[in-house]
C-alpha positions in Angstrom: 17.0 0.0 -20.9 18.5 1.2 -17.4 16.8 3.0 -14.2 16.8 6.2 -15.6 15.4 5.6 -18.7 12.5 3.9 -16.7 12.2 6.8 -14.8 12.0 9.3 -17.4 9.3 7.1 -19.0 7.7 7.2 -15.7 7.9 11.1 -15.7 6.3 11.6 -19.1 3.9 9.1 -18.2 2.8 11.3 -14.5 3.3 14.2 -17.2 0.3 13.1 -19.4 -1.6 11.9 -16.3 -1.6 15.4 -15.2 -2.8 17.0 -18.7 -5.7 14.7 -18.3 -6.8 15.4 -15.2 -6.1 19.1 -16.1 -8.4 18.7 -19.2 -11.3 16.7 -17.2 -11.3 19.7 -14.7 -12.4 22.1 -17.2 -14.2 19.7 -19.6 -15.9 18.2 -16.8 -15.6 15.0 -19.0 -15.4 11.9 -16.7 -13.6 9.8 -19.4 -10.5 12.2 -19.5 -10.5 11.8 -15.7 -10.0 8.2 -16.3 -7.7 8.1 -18.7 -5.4 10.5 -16.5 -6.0 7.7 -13.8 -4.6 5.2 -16.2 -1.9 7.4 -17.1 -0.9 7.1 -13.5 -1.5 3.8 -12.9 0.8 3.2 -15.7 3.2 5.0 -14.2 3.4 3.3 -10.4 3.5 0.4 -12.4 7.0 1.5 -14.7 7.8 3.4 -11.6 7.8 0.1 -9.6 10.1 -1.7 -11.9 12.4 1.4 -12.0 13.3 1.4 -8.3 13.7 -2.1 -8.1 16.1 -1.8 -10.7 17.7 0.8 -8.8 17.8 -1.9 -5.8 19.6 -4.3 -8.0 22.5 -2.2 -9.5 23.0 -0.4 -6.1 22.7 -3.1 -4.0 20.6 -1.3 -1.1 17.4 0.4 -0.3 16.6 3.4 -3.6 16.3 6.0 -0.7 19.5 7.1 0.3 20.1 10.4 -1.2 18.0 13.4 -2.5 17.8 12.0 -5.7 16.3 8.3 -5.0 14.5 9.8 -1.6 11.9 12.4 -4.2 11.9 9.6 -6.8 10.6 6.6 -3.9 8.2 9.9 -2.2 6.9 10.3 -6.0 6.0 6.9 -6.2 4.7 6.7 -2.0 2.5 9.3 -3.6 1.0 7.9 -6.6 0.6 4.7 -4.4 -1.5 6.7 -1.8 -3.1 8.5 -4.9 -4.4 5.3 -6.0 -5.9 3.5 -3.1 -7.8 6.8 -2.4 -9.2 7.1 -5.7 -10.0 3.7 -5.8 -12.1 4.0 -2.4 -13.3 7.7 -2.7 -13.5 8.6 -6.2 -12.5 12.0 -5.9 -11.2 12.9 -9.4 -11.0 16.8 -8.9 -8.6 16.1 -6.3 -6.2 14.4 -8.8 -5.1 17.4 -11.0 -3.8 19.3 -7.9 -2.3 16.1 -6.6 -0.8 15.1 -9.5 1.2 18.7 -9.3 3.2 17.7 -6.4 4.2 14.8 -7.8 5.4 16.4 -11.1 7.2 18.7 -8.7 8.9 15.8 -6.6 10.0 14.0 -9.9 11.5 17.4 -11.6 13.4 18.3 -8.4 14.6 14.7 -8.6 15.5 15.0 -12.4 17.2 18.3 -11.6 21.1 18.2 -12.5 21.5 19.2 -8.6 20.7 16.1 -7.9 23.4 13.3 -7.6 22.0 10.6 -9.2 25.0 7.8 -8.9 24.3 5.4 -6.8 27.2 5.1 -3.7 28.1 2.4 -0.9 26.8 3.4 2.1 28.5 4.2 5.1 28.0 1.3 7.9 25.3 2.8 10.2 23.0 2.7 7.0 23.9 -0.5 6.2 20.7 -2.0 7.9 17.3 -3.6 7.1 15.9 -0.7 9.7 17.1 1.6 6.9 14.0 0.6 4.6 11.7 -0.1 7.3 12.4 3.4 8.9 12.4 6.0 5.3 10.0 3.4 3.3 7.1 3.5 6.0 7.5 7.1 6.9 7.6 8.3 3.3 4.5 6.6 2.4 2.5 8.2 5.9 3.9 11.7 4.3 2.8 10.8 1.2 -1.1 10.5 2.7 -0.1 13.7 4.3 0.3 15.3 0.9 -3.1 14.4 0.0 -4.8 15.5 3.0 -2.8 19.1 2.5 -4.7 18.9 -1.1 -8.0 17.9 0.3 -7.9 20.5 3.1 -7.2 23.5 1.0 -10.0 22.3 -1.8 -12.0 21.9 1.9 -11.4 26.0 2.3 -12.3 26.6 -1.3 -15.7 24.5 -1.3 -16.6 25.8 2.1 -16.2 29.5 0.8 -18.2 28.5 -2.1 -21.1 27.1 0.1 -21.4 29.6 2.4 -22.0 32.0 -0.9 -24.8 29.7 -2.0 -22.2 28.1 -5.0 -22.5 25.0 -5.5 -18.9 23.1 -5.4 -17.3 20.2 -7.6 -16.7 18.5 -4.3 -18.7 19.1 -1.4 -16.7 20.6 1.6 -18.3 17.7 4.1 -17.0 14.9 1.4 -13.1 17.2 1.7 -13.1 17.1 5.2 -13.8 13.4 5.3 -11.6 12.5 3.0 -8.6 14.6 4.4 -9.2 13.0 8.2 -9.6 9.5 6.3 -5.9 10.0 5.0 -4.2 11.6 8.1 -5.8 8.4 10.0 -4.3 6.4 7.7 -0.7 8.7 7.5 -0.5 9.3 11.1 0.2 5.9 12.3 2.3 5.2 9.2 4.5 8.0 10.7 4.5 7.3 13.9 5.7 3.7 13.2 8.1 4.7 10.6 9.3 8.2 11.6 9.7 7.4 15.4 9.5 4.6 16.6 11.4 2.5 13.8 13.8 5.6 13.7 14.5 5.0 17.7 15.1 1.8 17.4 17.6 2.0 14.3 19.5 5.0 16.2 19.9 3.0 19.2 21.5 -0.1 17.3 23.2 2.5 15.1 24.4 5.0 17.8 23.8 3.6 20.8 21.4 6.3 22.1 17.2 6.3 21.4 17.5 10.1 21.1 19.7 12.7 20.5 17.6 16.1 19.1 19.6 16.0 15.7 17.6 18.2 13.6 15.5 15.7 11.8 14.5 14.0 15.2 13.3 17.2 16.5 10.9 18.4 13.4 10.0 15.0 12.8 8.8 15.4 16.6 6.9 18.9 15.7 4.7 17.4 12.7 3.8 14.6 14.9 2.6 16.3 17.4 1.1 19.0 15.1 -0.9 16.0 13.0 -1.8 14.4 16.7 -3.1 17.6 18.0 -5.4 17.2 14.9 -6.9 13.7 15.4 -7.3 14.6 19.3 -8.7 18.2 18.2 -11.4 16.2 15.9 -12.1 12.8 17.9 -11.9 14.3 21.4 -13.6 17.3 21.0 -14.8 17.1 17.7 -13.6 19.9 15.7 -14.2 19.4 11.8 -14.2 21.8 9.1 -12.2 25.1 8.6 -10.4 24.8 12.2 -9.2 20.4 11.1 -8.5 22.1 7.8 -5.6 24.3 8.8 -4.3 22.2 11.1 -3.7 19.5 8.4 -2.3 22.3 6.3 0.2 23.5 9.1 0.9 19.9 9.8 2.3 19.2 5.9 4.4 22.5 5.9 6.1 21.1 9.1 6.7 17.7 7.1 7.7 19.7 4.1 9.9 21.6 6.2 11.1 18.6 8.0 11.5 16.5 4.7 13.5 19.6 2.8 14.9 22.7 4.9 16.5 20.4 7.4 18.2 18.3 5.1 19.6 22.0 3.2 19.2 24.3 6.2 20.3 22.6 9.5 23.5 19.9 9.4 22.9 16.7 11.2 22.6 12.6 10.8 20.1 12.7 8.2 21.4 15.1 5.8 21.3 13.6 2.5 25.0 13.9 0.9 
């Protein structure tokens, strides 16, 4: 038994999740809705084990390249997907969900991916390395779900307006997706700026310096803060909140992959 036989187990165990959420959604049956939630419980739980196993052998946080950074955003995810499911119970939003985290762990199973593990270089050689990635990934992963929940919002409010009665009522959508980017936001904040300045002025020497990854990490915050002011200050809701959070997770998509493939700077993953 090693890391990445954990994490294949993990995989086929999301995998299964997914069919059963899949197979609730047309069956309507709320038992295969709960075995997909075990399915995916299971899986934090063998996914847990397999990053700290990852820790151990590598000796330092199991984010620091592509490979570990979509496996720990995987598991960010099925951490969000839990409490939310657990506090909300809003199974139809589980099959959809569960597809971004099948993509996250295929692209991170993908051959392209370097999977050793490698010292790092001395200006990630710091505790402000987890507290930085670790707390930023898990505000995206929240993100992720309010993308989900905002374009099911879209759906359901088309529905209604035809007289069609939804799965999930649009006004439950909306309140789950602000719920999550309440949560995320601040997550992101913490972990994506201000941990991040901190780190690169003990690393570098200098709070900012517009590297690539600063500077669209910059754009989804304000995009996801022009949401929560949009909403609490001048109470927007609905269709307007909806694409907002939608443009919001394309910039942290964006900001997560292109930069690190498109644009060369500090945070490219090697």
């Amino acid at each position: 038994m090693n890391e990445s036989t954990l994490f294949l187990i993990t995989f086929i165990l999301y995998i299964i999740s997914t069919f059963f959420y899949f197979s609730f959604l047309f069956s309507k049956k709320e038992n295969l809705a709960k075995t997909g939630y075990l399915f995916a419980f299971a899986g934090l739980i063998v996914h847990t084990i397999a990053l700290l196993w990852r820790t151990v052998e590598s000796g330092h946080a199991p984010f620091t390249n592509m490979y570990e950074s979509l496996s720990f955003l995987a598991w960010s995810s099925i951490l969000a997907y839990v409490v939310i499911e657990m506090k909300f119970k809003i199974r139809k939003a589980g099959p959809y969900f569960m597809l971004i985290v099948i993509g996250l762990m295929a692209l991170a199973s993908s051959p392209l991916m370097p999977k050793e593990a490698t010292p790092l270089v001395p200006a990630l050689q710091s505790y402000w390395l987890w507290l930085h990635v670790s707390v930023t990934l898990i505000g995206e992963a929240f993100f992720a779900f309010a993308f989900i929940t905002s374009i099911l919002y879209l759906v359901a409010d088309a529905k209604e307006k035809k007289g069609t009665k939804p799965g999930l009522s649009a006004e439950k959508l909306d309140s789950v997706s602000y719920r999550c980017i309440a949560i995320g936001f601040p997550l992101f904040t913490l972990g994506g700026i201000v941990f991040g300045m901190i780190w690169a002025y003990k690393a570098w020497g200098s709070w900012w310096s517009w590297d690539p990854k600063e500077t669209w990490s910059l754009i989804t915050w304000f995009v996801f803060a022009l949401y929560l002011h949009t909403r609490i200050v001048m109470g927007w809701k609905g269709r307007r909140s909806a694409y907002i959070a939608i443009i919001g997770f394309l910039a942290a998509l964006f900001t997560y992959f292109g930069v690190n493939y498109l644009l060369t700077g500090l945070h490219s993953y090697a």
